[in-house]
Phi, psi and omega in degrees: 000302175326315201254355139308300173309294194302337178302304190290346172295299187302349157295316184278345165290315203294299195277359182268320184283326181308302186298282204315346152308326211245316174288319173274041154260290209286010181252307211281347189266015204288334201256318190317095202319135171087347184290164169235159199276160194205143158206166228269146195243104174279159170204149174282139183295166194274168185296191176202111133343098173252200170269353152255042182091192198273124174262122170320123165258062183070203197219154162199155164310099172294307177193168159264097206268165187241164177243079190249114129326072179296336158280351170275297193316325186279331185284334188294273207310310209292315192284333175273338197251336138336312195281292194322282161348280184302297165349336188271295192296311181300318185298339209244308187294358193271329181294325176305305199301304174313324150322284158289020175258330208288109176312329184263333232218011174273181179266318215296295188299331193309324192263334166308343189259317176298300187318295162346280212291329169307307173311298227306298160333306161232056138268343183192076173285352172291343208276099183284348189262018156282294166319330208231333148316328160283328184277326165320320182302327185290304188299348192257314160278018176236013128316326206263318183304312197299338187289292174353264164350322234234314183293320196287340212262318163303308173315308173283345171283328153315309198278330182308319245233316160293337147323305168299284180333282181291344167301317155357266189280331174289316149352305197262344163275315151339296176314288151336311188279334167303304152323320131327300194285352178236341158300278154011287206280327191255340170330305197279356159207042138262307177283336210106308208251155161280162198273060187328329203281335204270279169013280151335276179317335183261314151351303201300314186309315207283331169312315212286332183316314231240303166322338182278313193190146174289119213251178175225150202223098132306133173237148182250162186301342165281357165107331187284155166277194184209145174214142194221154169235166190075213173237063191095356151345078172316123168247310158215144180231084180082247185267016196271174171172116143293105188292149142270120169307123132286066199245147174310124207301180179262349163236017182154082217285012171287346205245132183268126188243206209229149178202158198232143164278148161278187186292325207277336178103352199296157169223113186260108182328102203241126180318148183256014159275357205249338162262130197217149157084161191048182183284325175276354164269328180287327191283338172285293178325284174329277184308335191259334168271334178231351176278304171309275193328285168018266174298339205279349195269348177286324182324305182274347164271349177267333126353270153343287175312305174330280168319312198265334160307298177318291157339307174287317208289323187304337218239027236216185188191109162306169166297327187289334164095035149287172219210149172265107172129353155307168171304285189308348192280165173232112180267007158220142186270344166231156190228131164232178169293164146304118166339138163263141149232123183285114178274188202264145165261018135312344183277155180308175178264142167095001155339226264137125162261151201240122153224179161225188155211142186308143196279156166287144183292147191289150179238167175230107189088231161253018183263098158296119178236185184230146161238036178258168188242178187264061140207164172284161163237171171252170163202106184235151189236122164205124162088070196010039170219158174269112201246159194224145194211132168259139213262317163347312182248321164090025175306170205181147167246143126281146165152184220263328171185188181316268180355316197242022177258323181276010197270354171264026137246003143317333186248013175242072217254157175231011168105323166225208195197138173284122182296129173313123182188139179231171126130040161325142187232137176297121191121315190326152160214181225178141166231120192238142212235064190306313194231015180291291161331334221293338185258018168289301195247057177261103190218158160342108151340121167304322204278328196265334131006311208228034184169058183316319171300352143328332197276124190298054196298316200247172168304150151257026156309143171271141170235121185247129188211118181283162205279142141358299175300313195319142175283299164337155163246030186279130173217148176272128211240355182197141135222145178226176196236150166245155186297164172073011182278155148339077155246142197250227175279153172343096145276151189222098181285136192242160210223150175172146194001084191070338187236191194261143154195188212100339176305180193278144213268354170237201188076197155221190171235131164246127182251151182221104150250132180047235182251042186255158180205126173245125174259156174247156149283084185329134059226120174194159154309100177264104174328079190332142160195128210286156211057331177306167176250153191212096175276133191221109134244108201188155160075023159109350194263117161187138175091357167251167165166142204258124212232142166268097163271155132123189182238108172300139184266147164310134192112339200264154152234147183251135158233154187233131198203141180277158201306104129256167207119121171325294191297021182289103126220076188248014181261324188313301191309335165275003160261346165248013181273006215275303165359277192262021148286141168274072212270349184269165154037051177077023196045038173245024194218146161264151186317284149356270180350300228251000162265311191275007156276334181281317159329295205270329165301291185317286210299315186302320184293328185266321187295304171328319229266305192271350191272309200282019156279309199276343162292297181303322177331291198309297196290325139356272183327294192279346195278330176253018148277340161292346193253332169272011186277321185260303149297321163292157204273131177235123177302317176298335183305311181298324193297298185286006169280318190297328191286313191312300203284004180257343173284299202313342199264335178305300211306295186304332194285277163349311168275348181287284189334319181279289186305347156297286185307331187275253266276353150294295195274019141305289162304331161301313178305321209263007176269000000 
């Protein structure tokens, strides 16, 4: 009897010392990032049958159970590897939003100021140092674009260079959890029982994982995980591990993209919609929503800007009295880079090299505009056709070839045209980047830089006027103009019997009454007819004409001669009435417009970036307070575990005393 009772007391001691072991493992872990509380699993020993029934044999430890909550744990990583992401993202859009924000270092004053120095100009077109106050201006706000330029350029080589570092560090964490997962794997067949502490370490690992980039998690019967990225990637599958890449994209060897290595060393590329979560998703995110958009809006605004000026300016007369189609004039007054286009390095060899060129601005009215937008294309040849896809939208052209892509952006216009090129191999591709560069070179004329009186302050409008002398009652009653127009020397039409003559001895004249339209050939007679219109091109003449009323006497003359005088400056006042024109996006934006719509997205994108952090934050908090409620160490809980388990150790020690005293006064009897 005596050695029964002590057998089952020392079960009850075994199992009184096990908690207490396992409760002061879990007070001394208090602090410890990643332990999870572990107690001790009991179960009663099996009976010893007698004639009175089953007799108890004491207890034993079954296991040291972990309180690990896989479904809280998993509401953790989701909530955790969101908030990184954003945190990622708001740090890096936020250097922008400060940017373009900055009042003194934004372009809206940089251009506000030129436009300044332009009114000044024609307010005083004779004045070089108003002139030459417009080329500082100038000079100064496509400084202010090239600075720009230059901080986005730095930011994206900061995201290239953080990009390798966490392909990095998840790579040596990959590694870590595999290594865990075959430690695991041989513990659990050797002892049997699981390895918590190696458990513990490897959570922790998959935690530090998740933060990098957003993982998905499996457990195998052996206790090892599986781990995936993406929409089922593999990073690790038991002791196994798919290395990850930073490698130059394959469409834009500037750009760092994601690649999984194969066994062969081979690297298979991964669309950078299939990485979410964490610091490389956010660090992704950024770039392809806020970085890219960026350069492509800065692109489009000196682009633009370019373009639409330049127009105007073409159609101008320096102080010097050049003309457009003079030696000396300089009809653009701003330069930007030339449009890019990247081929794929996938494409075959001996593929076509593809460019393009930008379309001349449209004009509406006396209103110049541009139709190019702040996006990239694609241009892919597969199944022996072409597609042209604005990746903004994924909007797409089809056809047989260039000819018949652009001829559907004639009636879509996007601002270019494809340039001619055959001999396409199925796969080729193309990433073509009309305005991502464009505020790299964005400068001044050298010539007008060095020269102010280059600047086309005033028109090479014609002034037409009948002589003095005229009998008649014939007046010129218009002259009007076309873009790109001419002037050449000094005409003197003279009118005898119904017709006209004077013209330029070479071109030609189209007269248009109402809808009948006859061109003539030079050197010839044009048949008069009052109100028509008489378009003359030829001698240096072209894109102008002049409509005549009235009844001219024989003998009477008109001359048409181009506008001269310094003090012309009504081509300058249409370059700055340029300002509050709607020279963008289709006359549908003004330069002012279509920068403070690029502002305020960005500003929208960093505001967004940060309200939906502290909203993950938020969730973040209860996912891991609910996960500590089950997994965490509560000292007080643990205090009253120790008093438990130390009366049980108490308790049992007591029946060892007593099955002692009996088997003493056994022994007494029996002297």
């Amino acid at each position: 009897m005596g050695s029964g009772l002590i057998s089952i007391a020392m079960t009850g001691i075994n199992a009184a010392q096990a908690g207490l072991l396992t409760t002061g493992n879990n007070i001394s872990n208090l602090s410890t990032e990643g332990y999870t509380r572990q107690r001790t699993l009991q179960a009663s020993n099996p009976s010893v049958m007698t004639g009175a029934g089953g007799i108890g044999q004491g207890v034993h430890v079954v296991t040291v159970e972990r309180m690990f909550s896989q479904a809280l744990t998993t509401q953790v990583l989701n909530a955790q590897t969101n908030v990184s992401a954003l945190d990622t993202y708001y740090a890096q859009v936020s250097q922008i939003d400060n940017m373009l924000a900055d009042k003194e270092a934004g372009l809206t004053p940089l251009m506000q100021k030129f436009f300044d120095a332009a009114q000044s100009v024609a307010t005083n077109p004779s004045s070089i140092s108003a002139r030459q106050s417009m080329v500082s201006a100038a000079e100064t706000m496509t400084t202010g674009y090239r600075s720009m330029y230059e901080r986005l350029t730095e930011i994206e080589a900061g995201i290239n260079s953080q990009v390798r570092d966490t392909v990095g560090q998840i790579n040596t964490y990959s590694t870590q959890i595999a290594d865990l997962n075959e430690k695991i794997i041989s513990a659990g067949a050797i002892g049997g029982q699981p390895a918590n502490d190696l458990y513990d370490k490897r959570d922790k690992l998959v935690a530090d994982l998740n933060e990098l980039v957003k993982v998905t998690v499996t457990s195998n019967t052996n206790g090892s995980y599986n781990v995936f990225v993406g929409s089922g990637q593999q990073l690790v599958v038991g002791s196994q591990v798919t290395m990850m890449s930073a490698e130059p994209a394959s469409a834009d060897r500037s750009r760092n993209v994601i690649g999984l290595v194969g066994p062969t060393g081979n690297i298979q590329e991964l669309p950078e919609s299939l990485i979410s979560g964490g610091k490389l998703g956010g660090l992704l995110s950024f770039r392809s929503e806020a970085l890219d958009a960026s350069f492509n809006q800065l692109g489009l605004m000196a682009t633009s800007f370019t373009q639409t000026f330049n127009a105007q300016h073409a159609l101008g007369r320096d102080l010097l009295g050049n003309a457009n189609g003079s030696a000396n004039f300089v009809s653009e007054f701003f330069s930007v880079g030339t449009p890019d286009v990247i081929p794929n390095s996938k494409n075959a060899t001996g593929s076509p090299t593809v460019s393009i060129t930008l379309d001349p601005v449209t004009t509406n009215g006396t209103n110049y505009y541009s139709n190019l937008t702040a996006s990239d294309y694609r241009l892919s040849f597969e199944s022996g056709a072409l597609t042209l896809t604005r990746l903004s939208d994924n909007t797409s052209w089809t056809g047989a070839n260039v000819g018949a892509i652009n001829t559907q952006l004639t009636t879509d216009p996007q601002g270019f045209s494809l340039d001619p090129a055959v001999g396409f191999v199925n796969g080729d591709s193309y990433l073509i980047q009309p305005t991502r560069d464009a505020a790299r070179n964005f400068a001044i004329s050298d010539k007008i830089s060095a020269d102010p009186r280059l600047i086309a302050a005033g028109l090479s409008e014609a002034v037409a006027r009948g002589a003095a002398a005229n009998t008649g009652t014939g007046s010129v009653s218009s002259v009007s103009y076309s873009a790109g127009f001419t002037t050449g020397s000094a005409l003197s039409l003279s009118y005898n019997a119904g017709s006209l003559s004077g013209f330029p001895a070479t071109g030609t004249v189209t007269v248009t009454a109402g809808a009948t339209t006859n061109t003539y050939t030079m050197p010839s007679s044009v048949p008069y007819t009052a109100g028509a219109t008489i378009a003359i091109n030829g001698g240096g003449w072209s894109g102008v004409s002049l409509v005549l009323s009235g009844a001219p006497n024989n003998g009477d003359s008109f001359t048409l001669a181009a506008a001269t005088g310094v003090e012309d400056g009504r081509n300058i006042v249409k370059l700055g009435n340029l300002q509050t024109q709607n020279t963008m996006l289709g006359a549908n934006a003004t330069y002012q417009d279509n920068y403070a719509a690029f502002v305020n997205d960005v500003g929208n994108k960093a505001a967004s970036a940060e309200i939906s952090s502290v909203a993950q934050t938020s969730l973040l908090n209860q996912a891991v307070a609910a996960r500590e409620a089950v997994s965490g160490v509560n000292s007080d809980e643990e205090a009253a575990k120790l008093i438990e388990y130390q009366q049980a150790y108490q308790a049992s020690a007591k029946v060892i005393e007593i099955a002692s005293n009996l088997f003493d006064t056994l022994l007494s009897i029996g002297r």
